[in-house]
GUTOR-713579 format. One record per residue (C-alpha): y, z, x. Coordinates in steps of 0.2 Angstrom, whole numbers, padded with zeros to 4 digits, always signed. Example, Ala and Ser with C-alpha at 12.3 -4.5 7.8 and 13.67 -1.06 7.14 Angstrom:
<kolbas>
-0022+0039+0062
-0005+0036+0068
</kolbas>
This chain:
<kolbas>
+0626+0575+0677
+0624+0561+0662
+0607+0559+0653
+0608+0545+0643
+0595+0543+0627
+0589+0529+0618
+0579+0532+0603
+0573+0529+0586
+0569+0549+0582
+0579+0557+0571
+0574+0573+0572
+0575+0576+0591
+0595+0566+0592
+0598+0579+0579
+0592+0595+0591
+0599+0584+0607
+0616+0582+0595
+0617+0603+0591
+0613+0606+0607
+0625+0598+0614
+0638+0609+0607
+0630+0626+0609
+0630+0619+0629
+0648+0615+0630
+0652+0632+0620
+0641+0640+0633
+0646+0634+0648
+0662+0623+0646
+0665+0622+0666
+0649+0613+0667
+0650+0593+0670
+0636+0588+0658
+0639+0570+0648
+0625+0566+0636
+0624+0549+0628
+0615+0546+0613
+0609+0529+0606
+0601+0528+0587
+0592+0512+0586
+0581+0514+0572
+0585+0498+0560
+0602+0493+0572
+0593+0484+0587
+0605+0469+0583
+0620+0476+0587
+0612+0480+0604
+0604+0464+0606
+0623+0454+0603
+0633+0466+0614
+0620+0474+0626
+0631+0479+0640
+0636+0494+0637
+0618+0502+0633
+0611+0492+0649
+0626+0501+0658
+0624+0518+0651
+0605+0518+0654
+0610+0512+0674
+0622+0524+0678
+0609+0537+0672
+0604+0553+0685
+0590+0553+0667
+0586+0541+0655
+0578+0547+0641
+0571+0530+0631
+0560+0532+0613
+0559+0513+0604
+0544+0514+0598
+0540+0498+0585
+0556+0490+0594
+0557+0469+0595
+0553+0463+0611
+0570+0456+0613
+0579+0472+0614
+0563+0480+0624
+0571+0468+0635
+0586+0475+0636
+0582+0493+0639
+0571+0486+0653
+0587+0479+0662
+0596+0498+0660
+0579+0505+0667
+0576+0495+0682
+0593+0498+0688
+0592+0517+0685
+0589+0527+0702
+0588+0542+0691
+0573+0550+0682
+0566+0540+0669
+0556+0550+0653
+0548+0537+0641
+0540+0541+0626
+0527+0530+0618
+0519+0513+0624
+0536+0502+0622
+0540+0502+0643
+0531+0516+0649
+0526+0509+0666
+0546+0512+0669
+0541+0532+0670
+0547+0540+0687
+0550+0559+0685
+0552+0566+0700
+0538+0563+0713
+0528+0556+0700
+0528+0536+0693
+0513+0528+0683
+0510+0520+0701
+0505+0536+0705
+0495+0539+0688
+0486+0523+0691
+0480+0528+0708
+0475+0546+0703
+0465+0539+0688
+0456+0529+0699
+0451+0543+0710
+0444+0552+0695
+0436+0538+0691
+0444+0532+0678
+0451+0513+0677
+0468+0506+0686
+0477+0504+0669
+0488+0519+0667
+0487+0516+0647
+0494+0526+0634
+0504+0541+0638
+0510+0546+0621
+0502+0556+0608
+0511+0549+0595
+0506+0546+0577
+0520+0532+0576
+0520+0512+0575
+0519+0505+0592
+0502+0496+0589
+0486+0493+0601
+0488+0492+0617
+0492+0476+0627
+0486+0470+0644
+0494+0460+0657
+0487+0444+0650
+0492+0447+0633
+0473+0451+0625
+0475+0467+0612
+0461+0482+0620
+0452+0492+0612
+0463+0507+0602
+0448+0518+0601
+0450+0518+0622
+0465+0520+0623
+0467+0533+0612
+0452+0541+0623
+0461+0539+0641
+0475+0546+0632
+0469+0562+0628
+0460+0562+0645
+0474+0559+0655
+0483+0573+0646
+0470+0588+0648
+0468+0581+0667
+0489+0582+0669
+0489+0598+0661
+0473+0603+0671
+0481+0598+0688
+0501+0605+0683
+0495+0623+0682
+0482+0624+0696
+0495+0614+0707
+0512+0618+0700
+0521+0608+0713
+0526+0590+0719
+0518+0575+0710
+0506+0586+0699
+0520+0596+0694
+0530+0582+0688
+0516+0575+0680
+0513+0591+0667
+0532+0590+0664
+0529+0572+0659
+0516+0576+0643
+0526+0594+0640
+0541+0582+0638
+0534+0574+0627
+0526+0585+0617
+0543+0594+0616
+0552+0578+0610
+0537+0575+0595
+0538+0590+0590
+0558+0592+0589
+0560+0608+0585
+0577+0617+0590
+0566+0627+0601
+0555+0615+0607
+0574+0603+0610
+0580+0616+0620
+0564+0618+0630
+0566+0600+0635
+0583+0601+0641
+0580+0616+0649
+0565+0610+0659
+0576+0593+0663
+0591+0603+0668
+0584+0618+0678
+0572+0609+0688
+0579+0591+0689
+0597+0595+0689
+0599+0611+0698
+0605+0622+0683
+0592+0636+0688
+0603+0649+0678
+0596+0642+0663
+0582+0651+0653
+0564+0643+0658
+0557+0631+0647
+0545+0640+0632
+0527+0635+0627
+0528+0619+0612
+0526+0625+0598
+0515+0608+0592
+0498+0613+0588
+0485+0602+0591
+0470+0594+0577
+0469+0598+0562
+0476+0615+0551
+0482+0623+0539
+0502+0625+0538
+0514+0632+0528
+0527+0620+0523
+0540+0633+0520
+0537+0649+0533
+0530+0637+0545
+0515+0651+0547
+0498+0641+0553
+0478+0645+0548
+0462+0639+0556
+0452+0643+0542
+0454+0642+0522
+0447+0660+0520
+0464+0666+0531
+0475+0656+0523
+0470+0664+0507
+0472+0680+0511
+0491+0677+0511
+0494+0663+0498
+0485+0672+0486
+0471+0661+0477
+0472+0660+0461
+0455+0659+0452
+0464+0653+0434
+0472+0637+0444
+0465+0622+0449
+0468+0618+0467
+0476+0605+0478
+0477+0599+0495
+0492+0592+0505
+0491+0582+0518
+0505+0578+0529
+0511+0579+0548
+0513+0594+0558
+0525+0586+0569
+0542+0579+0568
+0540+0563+0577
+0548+0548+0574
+0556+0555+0556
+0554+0575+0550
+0544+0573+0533
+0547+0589+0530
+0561+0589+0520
+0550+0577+0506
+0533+0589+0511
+0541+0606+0504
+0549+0596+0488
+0533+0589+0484
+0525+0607+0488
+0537+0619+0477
+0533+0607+0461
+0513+0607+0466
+0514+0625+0466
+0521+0626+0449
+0505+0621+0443
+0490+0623+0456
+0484+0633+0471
+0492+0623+0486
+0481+0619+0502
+0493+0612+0514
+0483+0603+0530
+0493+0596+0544
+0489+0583+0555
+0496+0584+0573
+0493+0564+0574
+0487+0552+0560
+0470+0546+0572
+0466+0563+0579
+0444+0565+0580
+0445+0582+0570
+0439+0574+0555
+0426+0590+0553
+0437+0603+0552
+0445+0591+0539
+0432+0590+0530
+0426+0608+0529
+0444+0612+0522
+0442+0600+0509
+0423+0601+0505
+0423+0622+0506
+0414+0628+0490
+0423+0645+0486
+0441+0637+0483
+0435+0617+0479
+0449+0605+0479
+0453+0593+0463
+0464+0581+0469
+0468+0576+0487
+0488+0571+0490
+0492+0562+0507
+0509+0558+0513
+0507+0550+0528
+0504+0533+0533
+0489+0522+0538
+0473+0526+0532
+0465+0541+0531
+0459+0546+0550
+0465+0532+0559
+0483+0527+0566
+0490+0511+0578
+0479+0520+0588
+0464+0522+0584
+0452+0532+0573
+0438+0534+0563
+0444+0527+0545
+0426+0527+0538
+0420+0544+0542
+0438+0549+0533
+0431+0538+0517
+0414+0547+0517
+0424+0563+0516
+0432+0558+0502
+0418+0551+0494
+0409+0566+0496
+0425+0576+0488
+0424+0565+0475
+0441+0569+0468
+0456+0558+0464
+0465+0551+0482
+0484+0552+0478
+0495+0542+0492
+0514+0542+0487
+0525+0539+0504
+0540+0539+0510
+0553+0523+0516
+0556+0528+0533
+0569+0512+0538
+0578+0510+0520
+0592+0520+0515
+0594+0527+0496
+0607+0513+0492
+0596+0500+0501
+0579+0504+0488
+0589+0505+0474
+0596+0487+0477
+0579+0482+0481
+0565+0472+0471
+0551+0479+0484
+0546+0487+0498
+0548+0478+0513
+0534+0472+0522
+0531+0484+0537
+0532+0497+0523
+0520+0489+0512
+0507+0488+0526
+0505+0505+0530
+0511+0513+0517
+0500+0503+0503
+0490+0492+0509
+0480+0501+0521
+0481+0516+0510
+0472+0508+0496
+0457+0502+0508
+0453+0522+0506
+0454+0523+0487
+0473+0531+0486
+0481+0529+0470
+0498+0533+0463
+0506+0522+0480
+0524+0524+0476
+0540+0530+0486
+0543+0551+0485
+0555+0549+0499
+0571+0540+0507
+0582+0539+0522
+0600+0548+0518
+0613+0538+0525
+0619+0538+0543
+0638+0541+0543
+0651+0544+0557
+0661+0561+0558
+0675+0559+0569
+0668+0553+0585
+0653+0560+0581
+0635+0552+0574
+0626+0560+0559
+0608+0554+0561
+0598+0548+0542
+0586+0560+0539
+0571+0558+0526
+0575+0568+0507
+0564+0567+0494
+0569+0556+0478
+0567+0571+0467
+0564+0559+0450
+0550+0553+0456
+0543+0570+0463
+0543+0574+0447
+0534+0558+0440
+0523+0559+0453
+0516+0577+0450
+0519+0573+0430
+0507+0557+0434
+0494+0568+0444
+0495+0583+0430
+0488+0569+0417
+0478+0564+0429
+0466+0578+0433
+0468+0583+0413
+0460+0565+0408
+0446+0570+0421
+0444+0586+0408
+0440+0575+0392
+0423+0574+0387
+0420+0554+0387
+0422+0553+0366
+0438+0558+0368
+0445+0547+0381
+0454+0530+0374
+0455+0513+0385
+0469+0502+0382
+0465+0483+0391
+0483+0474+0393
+0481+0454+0391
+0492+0442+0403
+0502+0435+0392
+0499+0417+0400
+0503+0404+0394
+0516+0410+0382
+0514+0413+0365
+0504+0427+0353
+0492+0415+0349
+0486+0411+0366
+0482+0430+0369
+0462+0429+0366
+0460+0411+0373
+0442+0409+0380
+0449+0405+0398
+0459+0420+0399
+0449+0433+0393
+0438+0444+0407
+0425+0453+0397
+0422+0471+0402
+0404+0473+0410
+0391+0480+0397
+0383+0492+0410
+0390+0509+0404
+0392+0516+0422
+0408+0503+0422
+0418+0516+0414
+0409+0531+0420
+0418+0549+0419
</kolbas>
């Protein structure tokens, strides 16, 4: 049996990577070839010699494809690989999706069952990611609405979820397996990459002697989870109970993803977290996706009066309650405006290696979209990188997929810059000092106070309120 795989996700190549060595330990008579494609930041080399991945996603019995934000050139082709499959054919994210054929069940068959309930012929978005791939497109090339899609999304996932356990058999069977798949992949666990193996292998390539499949450990919304223990919470006052509060300490919240899809933030999410704690009471809030429609549970965590929140630290991208998906960005902004506390956005450089940002005068664009840009529409401040991409690297014959780490300097500058600010916030108004930096334009000490350059500070006193 091959299963070739095609992805950008570090995290799940890296489960798919060690599992592949347990399974051979395990069971060495077994005739299992996986074949793994990393393609984050390395579609050219694809694009200039394509045959091999065209061939290795023909040849098949499953073809496991993830290219989410991919150019539609090499989009292209992995199409050419996935027409030609007769195997089964597991897609995750927007990026070639009507190419889904697991089992009995193809989005041809989606199509026609959403119809039935009513819903419209387009099969739309079957990925619940939090990632990049943008709004939707029709077949004449006009953008729909993201707030829709994100809405038959989550629809046609409660109805194939629905359906797979009331019917566990045929096409409503394969259609669960479909969204468990990809909720397995999102998530990346080594126990949720087992799972998705297992459920590929046992019921899709006759290996019934291996365990069953396990639930996904992804929780949906928004909670509360530790960074460390892994442990989740529903309610602050739970939470508390085991972190301890601590009544002397100011306290902040964290905000990051609870999944593991496309990169595992983790890594830079427990750095920033171990130095926070140093200082503060930590409330650490995960997000199971970027645009999910829980904003009030978020904003009961943040707004609760017995443990209130001083500063608000975000690492993940977009803006605040919304994603490529969709979302409700103003209701996040009203939340914050009602905290009323500083909005803290460092971020991490998902496609740029440690070597790459140190011989680099910015950020590159994509980057600075999402990561700034957007960011600042919401009030975040202190929008600097926290975290990098280790460098790939070859063992032997072997891959090692990048993985994010945190730039440990500027953690420390970054928790250094938010200490000072939450104590200026401290200072009666006497004591604060404001320092006004001239552009020094055109050159020369005398040209400093020039008429033309000088930008006089408003004389209404709420200007420099607080």
């Amino acid at each position: 049996m091959k299963i070739t795989i095609t992805a950008v996700s570090v995290p799940a190549l890296r489960q798919i990577q060690a599992f592949r060595k347990r399974y051979e330990q395990q069971y060495p008579e077994d005739d299992l070839t996986i074949v793994c494609f990393y393609v984050a930041g390395q579609e050219q080399r694809y694009v200039l010699e394509p045959e091999k991945i065209i061939n290795d996603i023909a040849t098949a019995d499953v073809a496991v494809v993830d290219i989410m934000g991919a150019s539609e050139e090499f989009q292209e082709i992995v199409a050419k690989g996935l027409k030609a499959c007769k195997g089964h054919r597991i897609v995750i994210g927007n990026a070639l999706r009507d190419y889904i054929r697991l089992g009995s069940f193809s989005m041809g068959a989606m199509g026609k069952m959403m119809k039935g309930s009513g819903g419209k012929k387009d099969s739309g978005n079957v990925s619940g990611t939090s990632g990049t791939d943008g709004a939707e497109v029709s077949g004449n090339g006009e953008k729909k609405s993201s707030a829709g899609a994100l809405t038959k999304m989550h629809r046609m996932r409660r109805m194939a979820m629905m359906m797979g356990n009331v019917l566990p058999f045929g096409v409503t069977r394969d259609m669960k397996n479909v969204f468990l798949l990809i909720d397995y992949w999102q998530q990346a666990t080594r126990t949720d990459m087992e799972s998705f193996m297992h459920l590929i292998l046992r019921q899709y390539g006759g290996r019934k002697f291996l365990p069953k499949e396990k639930p996904c450990t992804m929780e949906y919304g928004v909670y509360l989870k530790d960074p460390f223990s892994m442990e989740t919470w529903d309610t602050p006052a739970k939470f508390w109970k085991k972190a301890a509060f601590d009544s002397r300490r100011e306290t902040v919240a964290l905000l990051f993803y609870g999944h593991a899809y496309p990169n595992d933030f983790l890594p830079v999410v427990q750095a920033l977290a171990e130095k926070l704690r140093e200082r503060y009471n930590l409330l650490p809030i995960a997000f199971s996706q970027n645009e999910d429609g829980d904003l009030k549970k978020l904003r009961a965590f943040l707004t609760q009066k017995k443990t209130p929140v001083s500063a608000v630290v975000n690492l993940m991208p977009f803006r605040l309650g919304a994603g490529p998906m969709g979302g409700d960005a103003d209701q996040a902004v009203e939340i914050l405006k009602e905290l009323d506390v500083p909005y803290f956005k460092p971020f991490c450089l998902t496609r740029v290696s440690g070597e790459e940002w140190e011989r680099a005068d910015a950020v590159n664009p994509g980057e600075f979209l999402i990561s700034i840009l957007l960011p600042e529409l919401d009030g975040g401040i202190l929008t600097f990188p926290v975290g990098v991409m280790g460098s790939g690297s070859t063992e032997g014959e072997e891959s090692v997929f990048p993985q994010l780490e945190p730039i440990a300097e500027r953690v420390d500058t970054f928790v250094a810059r938010l200490f000072r600010m939450l104590e200026l916030r401290k200072k009666k108004r006497e004591e604060k000092r404001l320092a006004v930096i001239f552009y020094n334009y055109p050159r020369g000490r005398a040209m400093c106070s020039e008429e033309h350059f000088w930008i006089p500070l408003p004389r209404h006193p709420d200007c420099l309120r607080g």
